[in-house]
Structures are given as C-alpha cells and as structure tokens.
N, C-alpha and C positions, 0 to 999 in steps of 0.2 A: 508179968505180961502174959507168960502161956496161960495162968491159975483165970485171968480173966477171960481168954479165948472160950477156957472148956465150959466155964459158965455159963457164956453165949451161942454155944456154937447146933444150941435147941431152934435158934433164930431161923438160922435156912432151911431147914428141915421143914419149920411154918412156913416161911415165903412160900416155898415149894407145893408146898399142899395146897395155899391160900390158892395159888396162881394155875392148879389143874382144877380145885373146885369152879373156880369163876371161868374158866376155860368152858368147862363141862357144862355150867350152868345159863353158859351166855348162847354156845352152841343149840341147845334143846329149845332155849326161850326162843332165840332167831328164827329156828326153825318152824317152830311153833305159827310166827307172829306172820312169819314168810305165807302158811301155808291158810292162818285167816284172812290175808289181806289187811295187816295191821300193820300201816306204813310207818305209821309215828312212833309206835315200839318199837317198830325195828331199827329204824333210825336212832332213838333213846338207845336202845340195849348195845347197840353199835359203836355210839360214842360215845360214853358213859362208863367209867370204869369204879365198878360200886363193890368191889368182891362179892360177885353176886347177890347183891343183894336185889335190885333191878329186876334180873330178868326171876329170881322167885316171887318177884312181886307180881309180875307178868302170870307166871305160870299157875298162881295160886287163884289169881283173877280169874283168869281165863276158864279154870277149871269150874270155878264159880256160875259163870256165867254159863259152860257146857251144863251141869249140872240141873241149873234155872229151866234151859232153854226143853231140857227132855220133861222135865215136871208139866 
C-alpha cells in the first residue's frame, strides 16, 4: 500500500500547479477581456474550466488582433 502512495504521490504536486497555472492564466485573460469590452470572453473564461487553455486562447488572439490593428 505505502510502495503505491510514493509512486503517486507526483499527483498533487501537478494538481497544484495545474490549478495556479489556470488561476493565473484565467486572471490576466479576464482582465484583459474586462478591459476590451469583451463580454462573451469574459463570460466563456469565467465559466469554463479549461486549465487554461481558454483564456491563452484569448490572450493569443487578442494580442493578434493588437498587433493587426498598429500595422
């Protein structure tokens, strides 16, 4: 029983990280979406539990379009 613990016990250490990555990543994107007027992102990245996957979608976009809009 313990010989199986020690094997898994790499498990929480990922939860952990997975659950500040998407924390951090949901934070910036909100903010982000808050501060375009991007109600439907915000809404998405708000209910939506993607381990950040979401709001890098978000933010990769958006940097796009900033990007677009100075050209």
């Amino acid at each position: 029983m313990e010989a199986n613990f020690l094997q898994e016990a790499w498990i929480i250490p990922l939860i952990v990280v997975l659950a500040l990555f998407d924390a951090v990543m949901k934070a910036i994107a909100m903010w982000k979406s808050a501060r375009n007027n991007h109600l439907v992102w915000f809404i998405c990245i708000a209910v939506f539990n993607t381990v950040g996957i979401l709001p890098i979608v978000y933010l990769i976009l958006d940097k796009q379009k900033a990007i677009s809009k100075r050209v």
